[in-house]
C-alpha positions in Angstrom: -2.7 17.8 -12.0 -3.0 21.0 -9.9 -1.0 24.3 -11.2 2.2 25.0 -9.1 2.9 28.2 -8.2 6.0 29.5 -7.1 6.6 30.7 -3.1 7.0 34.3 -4.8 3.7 33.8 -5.7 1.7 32.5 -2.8 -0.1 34.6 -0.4 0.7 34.4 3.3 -1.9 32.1 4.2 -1.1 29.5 1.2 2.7 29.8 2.1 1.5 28.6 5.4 -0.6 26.2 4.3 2.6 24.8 2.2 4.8 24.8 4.8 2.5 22.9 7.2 2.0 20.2 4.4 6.3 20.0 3.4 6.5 19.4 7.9 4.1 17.1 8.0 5.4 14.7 4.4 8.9 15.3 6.8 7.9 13.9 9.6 6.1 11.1 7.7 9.6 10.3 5.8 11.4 10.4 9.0 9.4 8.1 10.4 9.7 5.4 7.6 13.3 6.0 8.1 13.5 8.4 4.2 16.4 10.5 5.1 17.0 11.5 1.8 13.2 12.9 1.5 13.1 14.2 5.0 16.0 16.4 4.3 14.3 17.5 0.5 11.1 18.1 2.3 12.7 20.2 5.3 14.6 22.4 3.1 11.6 23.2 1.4 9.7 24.5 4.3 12.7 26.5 5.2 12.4 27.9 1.3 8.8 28.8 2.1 9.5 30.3 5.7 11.9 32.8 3.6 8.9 34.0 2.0 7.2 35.3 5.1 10.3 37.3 6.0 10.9 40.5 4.9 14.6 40.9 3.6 15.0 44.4 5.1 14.8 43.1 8.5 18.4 42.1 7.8 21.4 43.8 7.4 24.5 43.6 5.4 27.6 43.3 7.1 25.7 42.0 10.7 26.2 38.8 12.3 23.4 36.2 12.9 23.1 32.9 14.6 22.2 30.0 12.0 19.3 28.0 12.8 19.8 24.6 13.2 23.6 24.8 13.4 23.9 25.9 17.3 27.5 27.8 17.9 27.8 28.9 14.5 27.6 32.2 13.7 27.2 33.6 9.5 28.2 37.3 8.7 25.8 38.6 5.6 27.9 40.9 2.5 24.8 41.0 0.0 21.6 39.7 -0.6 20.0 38.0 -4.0 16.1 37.8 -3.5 15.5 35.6 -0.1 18.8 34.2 0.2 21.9 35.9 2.2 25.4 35.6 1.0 28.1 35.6 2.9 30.2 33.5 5.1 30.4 31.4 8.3 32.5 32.9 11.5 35.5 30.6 12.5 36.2 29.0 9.8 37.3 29.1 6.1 36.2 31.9 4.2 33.5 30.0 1.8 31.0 32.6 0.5 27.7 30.8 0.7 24.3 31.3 0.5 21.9 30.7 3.3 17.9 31.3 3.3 16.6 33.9 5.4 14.7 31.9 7.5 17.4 30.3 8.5 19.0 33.1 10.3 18.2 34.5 14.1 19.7 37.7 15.7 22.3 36.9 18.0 20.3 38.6 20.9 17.3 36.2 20.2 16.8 32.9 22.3 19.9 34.0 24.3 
């Protein structure tokens, strides 16, 4: 059995390596029609992608375009390790917690 370590714990190059594995056992699932691991494994490489961000690149009380979800729009209070809190634009206020890497300047891809 080989030793897991945690994405805290990996260098650049194996957090790359893992998320290139956790795509590529996605696309496999998708393809048999596994929704439920597809999903799993997806989340995992956005987990992974967080790792290669630096937090500081982000700011509390900014706005940022969530990845995946085009037209909404998530507005950071605080951060806890990779994830930032805070709540969607538009709609109820729910304080959630979203991984960095799944957030985009609103200038970006614009």
């Amino acid at each position: 059995m080989t030793e897991h370590k945690r994405y805290s714990q990996m260098t650049e190059h194996e957090l790359r390596a893992e998320i290139a594995r956790l795509k590529e056992k996605a696309r496999k699932a998708e393809q048999l029609g596994i929704v439920n691991e597809f999903a799993v494994l997806e989340r995992k490489a956005i987990m992974a992608a967080a790792y290669l961000m630096d937090p500081n690149d982000f700011k509390k009380g900014e706005v940022y375009r969530i990845e995946g979800d085009p037209g909404k729009y998530f507005k950071i209070d605080y951060f806890n390790g990779r994830f930032a809190w805070g709540y969607r634009l538009g709609g109820e206020r729910h304080l959630e917690a979203l991984p960095i890497s799944m957030l985009r300047p609103l200038k970006e891809g614009m």
